[in-house]
C-alpha positions as CSV (number, residue, x, y, z in Angstrom):
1,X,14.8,-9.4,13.8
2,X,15.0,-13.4,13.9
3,X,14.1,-15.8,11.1
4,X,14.4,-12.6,8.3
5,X,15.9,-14.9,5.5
6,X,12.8,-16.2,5.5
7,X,10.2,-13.8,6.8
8,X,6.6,-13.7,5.1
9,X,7.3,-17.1,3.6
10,X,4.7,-19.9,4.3
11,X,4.8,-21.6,7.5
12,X,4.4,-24.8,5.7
13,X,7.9,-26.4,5.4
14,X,8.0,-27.4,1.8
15,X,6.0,-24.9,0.6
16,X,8.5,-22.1,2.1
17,X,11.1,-24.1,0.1
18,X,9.5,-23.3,-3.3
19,X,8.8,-19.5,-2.1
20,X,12.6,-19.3,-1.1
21,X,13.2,-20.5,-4.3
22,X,11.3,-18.2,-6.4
23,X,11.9,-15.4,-4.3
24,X,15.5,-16.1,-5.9
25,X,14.1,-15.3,-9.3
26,X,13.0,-11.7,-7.8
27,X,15.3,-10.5,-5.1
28,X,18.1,-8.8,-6.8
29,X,16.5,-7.7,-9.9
30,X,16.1,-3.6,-10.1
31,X,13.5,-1.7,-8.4
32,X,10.8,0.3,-10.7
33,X,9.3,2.6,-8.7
34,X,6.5,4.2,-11.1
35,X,4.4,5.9,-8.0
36,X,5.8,7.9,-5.1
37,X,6.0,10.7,-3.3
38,X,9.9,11.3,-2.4
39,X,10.8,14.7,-3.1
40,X,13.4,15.2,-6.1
41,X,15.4,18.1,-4.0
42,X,16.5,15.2,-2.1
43,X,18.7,13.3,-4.8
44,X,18.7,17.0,-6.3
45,X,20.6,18.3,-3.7
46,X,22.8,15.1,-2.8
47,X,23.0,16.8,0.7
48,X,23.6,14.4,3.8
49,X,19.9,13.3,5.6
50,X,19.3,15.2,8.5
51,X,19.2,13.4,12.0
52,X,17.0,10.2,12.1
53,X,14.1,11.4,13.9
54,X,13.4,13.9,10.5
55,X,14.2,11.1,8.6
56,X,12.6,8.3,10.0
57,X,9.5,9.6,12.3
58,X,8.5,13.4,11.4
59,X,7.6,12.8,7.6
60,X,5.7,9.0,8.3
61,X,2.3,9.7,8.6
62,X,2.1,5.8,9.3
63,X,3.9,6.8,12.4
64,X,2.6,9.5,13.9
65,X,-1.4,8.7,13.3
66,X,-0.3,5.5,15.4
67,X,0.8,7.9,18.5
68,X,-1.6,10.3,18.0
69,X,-4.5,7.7,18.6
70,X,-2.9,7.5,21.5
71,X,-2.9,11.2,22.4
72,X,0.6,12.1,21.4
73,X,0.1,15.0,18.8
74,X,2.3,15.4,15.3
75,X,3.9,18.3,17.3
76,X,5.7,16.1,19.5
77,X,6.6,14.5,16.7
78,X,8.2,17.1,15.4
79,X,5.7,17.5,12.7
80,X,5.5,21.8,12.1
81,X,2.1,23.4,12.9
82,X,0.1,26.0,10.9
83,X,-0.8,28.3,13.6
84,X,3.1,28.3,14.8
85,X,2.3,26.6,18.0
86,X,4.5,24.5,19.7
87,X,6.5,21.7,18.3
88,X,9.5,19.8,19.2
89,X,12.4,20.6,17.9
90,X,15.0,18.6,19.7
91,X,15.3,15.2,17.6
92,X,16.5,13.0,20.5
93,X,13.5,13.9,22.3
94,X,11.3,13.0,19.4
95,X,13.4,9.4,19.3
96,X,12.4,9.3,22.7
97,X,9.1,9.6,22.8
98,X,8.5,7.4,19.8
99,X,10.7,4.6,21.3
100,X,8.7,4.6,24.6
101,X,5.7,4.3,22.5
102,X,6.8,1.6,20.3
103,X,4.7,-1.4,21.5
104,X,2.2,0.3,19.8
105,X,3.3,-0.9,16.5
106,X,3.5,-4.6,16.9
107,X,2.2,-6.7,14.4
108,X,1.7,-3.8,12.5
109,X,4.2,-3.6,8.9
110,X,5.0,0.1,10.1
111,X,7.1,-2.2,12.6
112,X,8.2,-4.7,9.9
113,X,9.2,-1.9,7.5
114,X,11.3,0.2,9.8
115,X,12.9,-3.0,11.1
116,X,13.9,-3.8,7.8
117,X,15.0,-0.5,6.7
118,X,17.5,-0.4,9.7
119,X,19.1,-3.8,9.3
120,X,19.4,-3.8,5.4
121,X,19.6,-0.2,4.6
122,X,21.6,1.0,7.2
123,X,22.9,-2.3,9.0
124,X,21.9,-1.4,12.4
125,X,20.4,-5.0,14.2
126,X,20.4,-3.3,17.3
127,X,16.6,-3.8,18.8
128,X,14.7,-0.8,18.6
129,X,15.2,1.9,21.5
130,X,17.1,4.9,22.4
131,X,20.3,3.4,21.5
132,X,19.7,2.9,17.5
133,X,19.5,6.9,17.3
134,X,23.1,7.3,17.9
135,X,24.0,4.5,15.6
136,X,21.5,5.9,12.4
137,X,23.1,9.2,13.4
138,X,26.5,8.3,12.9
139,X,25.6,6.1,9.9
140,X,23.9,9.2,8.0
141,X,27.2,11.0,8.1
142,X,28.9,8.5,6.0
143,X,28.5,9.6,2.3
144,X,27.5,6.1,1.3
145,X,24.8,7.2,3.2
146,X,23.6,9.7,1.0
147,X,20.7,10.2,-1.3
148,X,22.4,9.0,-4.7
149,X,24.4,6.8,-2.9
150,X,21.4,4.9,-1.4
151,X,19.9,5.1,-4.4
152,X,23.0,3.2,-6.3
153,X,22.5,0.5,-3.3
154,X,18.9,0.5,-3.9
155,X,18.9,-1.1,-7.0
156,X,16.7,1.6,-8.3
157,X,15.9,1.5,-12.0
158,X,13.8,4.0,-12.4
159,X,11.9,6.2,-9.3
160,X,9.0,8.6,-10.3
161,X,8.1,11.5,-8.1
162,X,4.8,13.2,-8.2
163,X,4.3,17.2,-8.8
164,X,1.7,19.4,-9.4
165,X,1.2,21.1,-13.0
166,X,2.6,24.5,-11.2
167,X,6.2,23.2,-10.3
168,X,8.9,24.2,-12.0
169,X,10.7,21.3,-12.2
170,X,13.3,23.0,-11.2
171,X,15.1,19.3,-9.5
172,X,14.4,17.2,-12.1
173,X,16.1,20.2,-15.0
174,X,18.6,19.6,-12.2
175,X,19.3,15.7,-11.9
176,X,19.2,15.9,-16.1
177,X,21.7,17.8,-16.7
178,X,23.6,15.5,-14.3
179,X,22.9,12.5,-16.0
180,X,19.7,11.4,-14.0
181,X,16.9,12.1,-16.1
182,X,15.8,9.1,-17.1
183,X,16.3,7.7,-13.5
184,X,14.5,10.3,-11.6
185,X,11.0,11.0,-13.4
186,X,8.1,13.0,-12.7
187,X,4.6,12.6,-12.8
188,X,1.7,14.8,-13.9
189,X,-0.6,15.4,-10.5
190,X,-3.3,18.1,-11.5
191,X,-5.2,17.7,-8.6
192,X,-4.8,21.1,-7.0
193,X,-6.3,23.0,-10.4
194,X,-9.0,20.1,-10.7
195,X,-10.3,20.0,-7.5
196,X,-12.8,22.6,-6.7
197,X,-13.0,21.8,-2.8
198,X,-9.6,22.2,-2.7
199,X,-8.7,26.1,-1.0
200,X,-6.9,28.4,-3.0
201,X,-8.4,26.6,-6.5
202,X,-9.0,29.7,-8.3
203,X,-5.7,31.5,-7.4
204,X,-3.9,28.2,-8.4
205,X,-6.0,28.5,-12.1
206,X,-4.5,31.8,-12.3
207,X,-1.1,30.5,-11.7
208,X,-1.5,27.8,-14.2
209,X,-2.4,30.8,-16.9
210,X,0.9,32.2,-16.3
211,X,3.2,29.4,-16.5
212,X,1.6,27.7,-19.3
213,X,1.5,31.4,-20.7
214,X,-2.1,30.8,-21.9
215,X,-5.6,33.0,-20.5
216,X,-6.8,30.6,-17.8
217,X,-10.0,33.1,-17.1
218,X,-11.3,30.4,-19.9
219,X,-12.6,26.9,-19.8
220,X,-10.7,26.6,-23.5
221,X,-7.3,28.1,-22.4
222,X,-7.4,26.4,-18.9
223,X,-7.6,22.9,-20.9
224,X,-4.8,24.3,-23.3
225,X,-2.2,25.4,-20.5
226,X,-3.1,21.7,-19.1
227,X,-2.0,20.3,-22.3
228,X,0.7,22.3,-22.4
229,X,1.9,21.5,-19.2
230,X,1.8,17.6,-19.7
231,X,3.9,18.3,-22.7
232,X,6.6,20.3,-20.5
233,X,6.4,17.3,-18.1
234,X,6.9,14.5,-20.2
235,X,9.9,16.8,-21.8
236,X,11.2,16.3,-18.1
237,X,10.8,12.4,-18.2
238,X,6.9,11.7,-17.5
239,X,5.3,8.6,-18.4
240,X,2.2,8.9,-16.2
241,X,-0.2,11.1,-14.6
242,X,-1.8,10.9,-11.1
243,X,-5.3,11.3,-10.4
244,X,-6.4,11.4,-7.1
245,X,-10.0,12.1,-6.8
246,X,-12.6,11.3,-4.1
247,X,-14.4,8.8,-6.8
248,X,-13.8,7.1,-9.9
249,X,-16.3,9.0,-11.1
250,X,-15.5,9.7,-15.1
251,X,-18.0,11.2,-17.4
252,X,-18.5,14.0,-19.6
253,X,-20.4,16.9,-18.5
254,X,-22.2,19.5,-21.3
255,X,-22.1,22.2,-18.0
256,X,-18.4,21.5,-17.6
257,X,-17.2,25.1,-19.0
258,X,-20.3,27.0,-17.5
259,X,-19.7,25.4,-14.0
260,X,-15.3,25.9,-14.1
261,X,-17.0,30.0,-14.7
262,X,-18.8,29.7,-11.7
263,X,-16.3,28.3,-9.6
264,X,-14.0,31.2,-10.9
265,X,-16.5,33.5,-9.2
266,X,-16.6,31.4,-6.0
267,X,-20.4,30.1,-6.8
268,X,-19.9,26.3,-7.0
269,X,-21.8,23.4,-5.1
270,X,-20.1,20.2,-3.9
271,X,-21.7,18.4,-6.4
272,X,-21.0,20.5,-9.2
273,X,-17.4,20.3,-8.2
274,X,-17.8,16.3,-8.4
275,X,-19.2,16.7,-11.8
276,X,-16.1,18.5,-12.7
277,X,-13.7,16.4,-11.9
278,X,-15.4,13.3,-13.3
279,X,-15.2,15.7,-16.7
280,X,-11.9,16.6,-16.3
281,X,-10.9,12.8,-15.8
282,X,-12.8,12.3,-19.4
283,X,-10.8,14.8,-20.4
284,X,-7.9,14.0,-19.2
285,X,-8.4,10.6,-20.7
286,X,-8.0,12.0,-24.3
287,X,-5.6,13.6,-23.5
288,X,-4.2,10.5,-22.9
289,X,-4.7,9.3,-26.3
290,X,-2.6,12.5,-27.8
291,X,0.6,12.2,-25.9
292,X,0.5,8.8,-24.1
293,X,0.8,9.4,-20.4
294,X,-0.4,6.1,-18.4
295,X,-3.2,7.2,-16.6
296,X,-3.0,6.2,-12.9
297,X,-6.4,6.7,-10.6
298,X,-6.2,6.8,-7.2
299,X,-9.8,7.3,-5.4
300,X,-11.9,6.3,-2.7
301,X,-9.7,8.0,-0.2
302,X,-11.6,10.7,2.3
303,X,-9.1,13.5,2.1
304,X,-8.2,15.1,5.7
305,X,-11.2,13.4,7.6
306,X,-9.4,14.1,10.4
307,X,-10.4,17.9,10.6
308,X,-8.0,18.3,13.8
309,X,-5.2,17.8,12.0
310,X,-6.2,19.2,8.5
311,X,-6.8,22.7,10.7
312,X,-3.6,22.0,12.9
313,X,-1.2,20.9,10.6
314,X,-2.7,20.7,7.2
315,X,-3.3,18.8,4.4
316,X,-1.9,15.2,3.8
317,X,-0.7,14.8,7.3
318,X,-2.3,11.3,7.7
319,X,-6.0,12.1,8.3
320,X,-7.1,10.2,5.3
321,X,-10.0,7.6,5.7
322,X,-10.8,5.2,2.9
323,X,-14.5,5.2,1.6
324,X,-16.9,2.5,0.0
325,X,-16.1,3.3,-3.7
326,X,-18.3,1.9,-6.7
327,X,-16.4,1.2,-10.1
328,X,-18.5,-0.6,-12.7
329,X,-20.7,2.2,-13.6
330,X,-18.1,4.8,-12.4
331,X,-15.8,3.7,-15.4
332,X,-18.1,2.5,-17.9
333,X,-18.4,6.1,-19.8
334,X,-14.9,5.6,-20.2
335,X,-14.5,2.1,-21.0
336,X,-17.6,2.7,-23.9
337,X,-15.6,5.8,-25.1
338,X,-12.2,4.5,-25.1
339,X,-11.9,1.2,-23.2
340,X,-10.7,-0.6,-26.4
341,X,-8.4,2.0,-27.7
342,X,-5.0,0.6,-27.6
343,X,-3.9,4.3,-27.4
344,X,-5.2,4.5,-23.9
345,X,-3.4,2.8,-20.6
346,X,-5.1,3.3,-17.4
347,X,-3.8,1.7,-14.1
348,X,-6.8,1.8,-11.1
349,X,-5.9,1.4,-7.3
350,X,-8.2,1.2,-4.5
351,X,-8.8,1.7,-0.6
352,X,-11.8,-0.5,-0.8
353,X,-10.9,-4.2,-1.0
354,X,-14.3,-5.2,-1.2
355,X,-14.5,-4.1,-4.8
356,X,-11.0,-6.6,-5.8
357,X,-13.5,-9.3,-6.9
358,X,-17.0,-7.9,-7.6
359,X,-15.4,-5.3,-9.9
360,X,-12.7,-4.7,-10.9
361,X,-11.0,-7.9,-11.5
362,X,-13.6,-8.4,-13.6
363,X,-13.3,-5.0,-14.9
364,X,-9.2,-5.4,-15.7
365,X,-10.1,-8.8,-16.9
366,X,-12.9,-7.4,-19.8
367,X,-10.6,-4.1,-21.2
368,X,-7.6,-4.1,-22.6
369,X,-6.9,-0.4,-21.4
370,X,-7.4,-1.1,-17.8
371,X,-5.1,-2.7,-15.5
372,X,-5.3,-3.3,-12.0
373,X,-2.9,-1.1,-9.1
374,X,-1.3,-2.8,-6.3
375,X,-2.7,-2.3,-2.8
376,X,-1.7,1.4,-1.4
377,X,-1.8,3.3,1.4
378,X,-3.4,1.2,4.7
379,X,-4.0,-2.1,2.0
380,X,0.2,-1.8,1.4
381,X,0.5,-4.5,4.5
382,X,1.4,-8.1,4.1
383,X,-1.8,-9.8,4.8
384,X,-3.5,-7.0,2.5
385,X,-1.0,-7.9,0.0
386,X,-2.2,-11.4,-0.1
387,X,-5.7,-11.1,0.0
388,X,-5.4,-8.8,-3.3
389,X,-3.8,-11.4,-5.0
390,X,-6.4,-14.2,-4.1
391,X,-9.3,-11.8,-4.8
392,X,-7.9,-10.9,-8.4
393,X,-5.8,-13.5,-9.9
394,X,-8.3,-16.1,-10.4
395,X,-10.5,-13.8,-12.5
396,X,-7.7,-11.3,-14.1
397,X,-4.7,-13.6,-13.9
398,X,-1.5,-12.1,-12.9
399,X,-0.9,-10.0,-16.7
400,X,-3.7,-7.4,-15.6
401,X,-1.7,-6.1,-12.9
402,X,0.2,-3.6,-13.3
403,X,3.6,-4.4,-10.4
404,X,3.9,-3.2,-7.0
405,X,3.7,0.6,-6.3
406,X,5.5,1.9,-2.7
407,X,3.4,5.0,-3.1
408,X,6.0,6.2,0.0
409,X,7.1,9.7,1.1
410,X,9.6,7.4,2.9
411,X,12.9,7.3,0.9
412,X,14.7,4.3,2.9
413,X,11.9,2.3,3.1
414,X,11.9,1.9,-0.7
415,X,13.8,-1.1,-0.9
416,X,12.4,-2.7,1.9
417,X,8.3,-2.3,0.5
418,X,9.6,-3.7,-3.1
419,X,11.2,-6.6,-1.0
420,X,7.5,-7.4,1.4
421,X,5.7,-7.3,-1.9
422,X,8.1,-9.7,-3.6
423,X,7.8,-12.3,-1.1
424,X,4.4,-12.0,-0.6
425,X,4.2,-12.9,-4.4
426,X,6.7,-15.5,-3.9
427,X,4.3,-17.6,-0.8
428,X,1.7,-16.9,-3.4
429,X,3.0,-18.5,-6.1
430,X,4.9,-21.3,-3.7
431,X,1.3,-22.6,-3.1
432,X,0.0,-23.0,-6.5
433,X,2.9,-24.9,-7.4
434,X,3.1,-26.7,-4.1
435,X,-0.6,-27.6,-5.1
436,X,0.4,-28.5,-8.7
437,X,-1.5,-26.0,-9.8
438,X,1.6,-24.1,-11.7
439,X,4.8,-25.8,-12.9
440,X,7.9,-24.2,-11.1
441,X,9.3,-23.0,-14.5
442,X,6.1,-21.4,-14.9
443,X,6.2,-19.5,-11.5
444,X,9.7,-18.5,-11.6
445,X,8.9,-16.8,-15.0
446,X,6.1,-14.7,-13.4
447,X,7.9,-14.0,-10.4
448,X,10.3,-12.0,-12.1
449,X,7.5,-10.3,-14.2
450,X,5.6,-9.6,-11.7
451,X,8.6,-7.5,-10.3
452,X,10.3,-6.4,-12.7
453,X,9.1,-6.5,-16.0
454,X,5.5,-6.2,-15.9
455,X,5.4,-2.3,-14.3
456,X,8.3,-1.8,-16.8
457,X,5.6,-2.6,-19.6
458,X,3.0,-0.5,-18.3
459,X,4.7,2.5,-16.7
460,X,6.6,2.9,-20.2
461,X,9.7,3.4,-18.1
């Protein structure tokens, strides 16, 4: 790509002088990376990536919606089906037919980021076609190249992954005892035993009895072996849990132990399920309080809308759709309860960008405990980026905010997400200065918090 010293700067000549300037401040401090989705076996393992069209196309669910709106299924892809159907298996193929499709993604940061990730990760400039696959391919058998390698050149401080209370946590034992424990971290994620909806909940309950060695046929021992598991992750490095419900919903419920017996039984309704997990988020909350995980809340996402693919290829294969999600009088049982308690942390993202200014800037800006999530999954785009910080700053400043999050399966584009978002901060800023609204001294100090030591702070990493 042209002009990439200073891409996502202002167009404005003297403003892009002060975002260059300030993005100075930002560009080669460490990357925290306090929520994501990179598996641990990967830096576990060390082994070499496989060939670029696994590493780059077949996990990207940013990539392959984009083609299948145009009719060109996961499969071809190379993504696997659940009925065993056909899928490609021949990764040069798979390049092909995402290089013959890549018009589609212009203008879009799915183009930006992979542009990025090849010239800065992997020093290909090469314009994207057929030809780059050889290159990535004989770049990925270099061992600089390889997971712990890239994650030296990263700059990575500190990357959390994201498991389910049932793992073993088996890797990160792993990347401990080789001196990576406090680099590679987990995070609590107890959606699969929360969520009632979800298939398979009541044989996963079960499970959760016997790894927590506690009678899960129980409202009382299933909350235990939940405690008991948050202690056995934050023993493996956890400073957060993950909560990614269909609302914000969070409220205590007097039925909550009657209706987790009914749901054992298979005699739950969707909206006693809903009650549920607003309870278990109450609960979840105190539990908070006792041993100090950073509560992060992800909702207003409509999980596997896209029932083609959920019944093709299953769950979180890119079929999510964001919903219209209310706030103010979702949170307020827990703000009354707890919203004050300096014991509590609680860090709230959204897909609905509408809500940035009616609620919860004000919301972040009114309660200590809450703190205000970067942009994720389809508002993780520059132009997203930017509106967040015009909709919240004014009313929650920047100190409510909580850093950017890449929230990526995507282990090369790491760097390259931390990078967009710090430049995007850096235009920001460049304007209030350039309108004498900020001293320069004054931005150049938040720049660096905002990337660095603010989700530090309030990640406890």
């Amino acid at each position: 790509m042209t002009g990439m010293q200073d891409i996502l700067f202002p167009a404005d000549p003297a403003t892009r002088a002060i975002a260059r300037e300030l993005y100075g401040h930002a560009r080669d401090l460490p990357l925290i990376s306090p929520h994501g989705h990179v598996d641990p076996a990967i830096l576990a393992q060390d082994s070499p990536f496989p060939d670029p069209a696994r590493l780059i196309i077949s996990p990207d669910h940013y990539l392959t919606r984009m083609l299948l709106s145009q009719g060109i299924p996961p499969g071809e892809l190379g993504v696997k089906r659940l009925d065993g159907g056909p899928v490609e298996t021949d990764p040069r193929k798979i390049w092909r037919t995402f290089t013959d499709n890549w018009h589609l993604f212009r203008g879009t940061p799915s183009r930006l980021w992979l542009e990025k990730t090849l010239t800065e990760v992997f020093g290909i400039t090469t314009p994207m076609g057929f030809d780059v696959y050889d290159e990535l391919a004989e770049k990925l058998e270099q061992p600089a190249y390889r997971p712990r390698a890239l994650f030296q050149k990263f700059n990575l401080e500190v990357l959390a992954t994201t498991e389910s209370p049932l793992d073993s946590l088996a890797s990160h034992a792993k990347l401990a005892e080789e001196g990576w424990g406090k680099r590679v971290i987990t995070t609590f994620r107890p959606d699969d035993v929360v969520d009632m909806d979800w298939i398979g909940w009541a044989d996963r309950v079960a499970r959760l009895g016997e790894v927590s060695d506690c009678d899960t046929s129980t409202f009382t021992g299933y909350l235990e072996a939940l405690r008991k598991r948050r202690r056995f992750f934050i023993e493996h490095g956890a400073t957060c849990s993950d909560h990614g419900h269909p609302t914000a919903q969070i409220a205590p419920a007097e039925d909550a132990a009657a209706i987790f017996q009914r749901a054992l039984r298979g005699q739950v309704s969707e909206r006693e399920g809903e009650t549920f997990r607003a309870h278990m988020l109450h609960e979840f909350a105190r539990m908070s309080l006792e041993d100090g995980l950073v509560m992060q809340l992800h909702p207003g996402s409509v999980r596997n809308h896209n029932r083609f693919l959920h019944r093709t290829y299953g769950r979180d294969t890119g079929g999510d759709i964001p919903q219209r999600t209310e706030y103010t009088a979702a949170l307020k049982p827990l703000l009354d309860a707890y919203g004050h308690d300096p014991r509590l942390r609680i860090v709230v993202y959204t897909l609905d960008e509408y809500t940035y200014t009616r609620e919860l800037a004000p919301l972040a800006g009114g309660y200590p405990s809450l703190f205000l999530g970067a942009p994720w999954w389809f508002l993780d785009a520059p132009e997203a980026l930017r509106r967040w910080r015009e909709a919240v700053t004014e009313t929650a400043g920047f100190y409510n905010t909580a850093g950017f999050v890449d929230d990526t399966r995507a282990y090369c584009s790491i760097p390259v997400r931390h990078d967009v978002a710090r430049r995007i901060d850096a235009g920001f800023l460049a304007r209030l200065v350039a309108e004498h609204r900020l001293g320069l001294d004054e931005a150049a100090e938040t720049m660096a918090d905002l990337a660095y030591h603010l989700p530090k702070r309030i990640f406890k990493v």
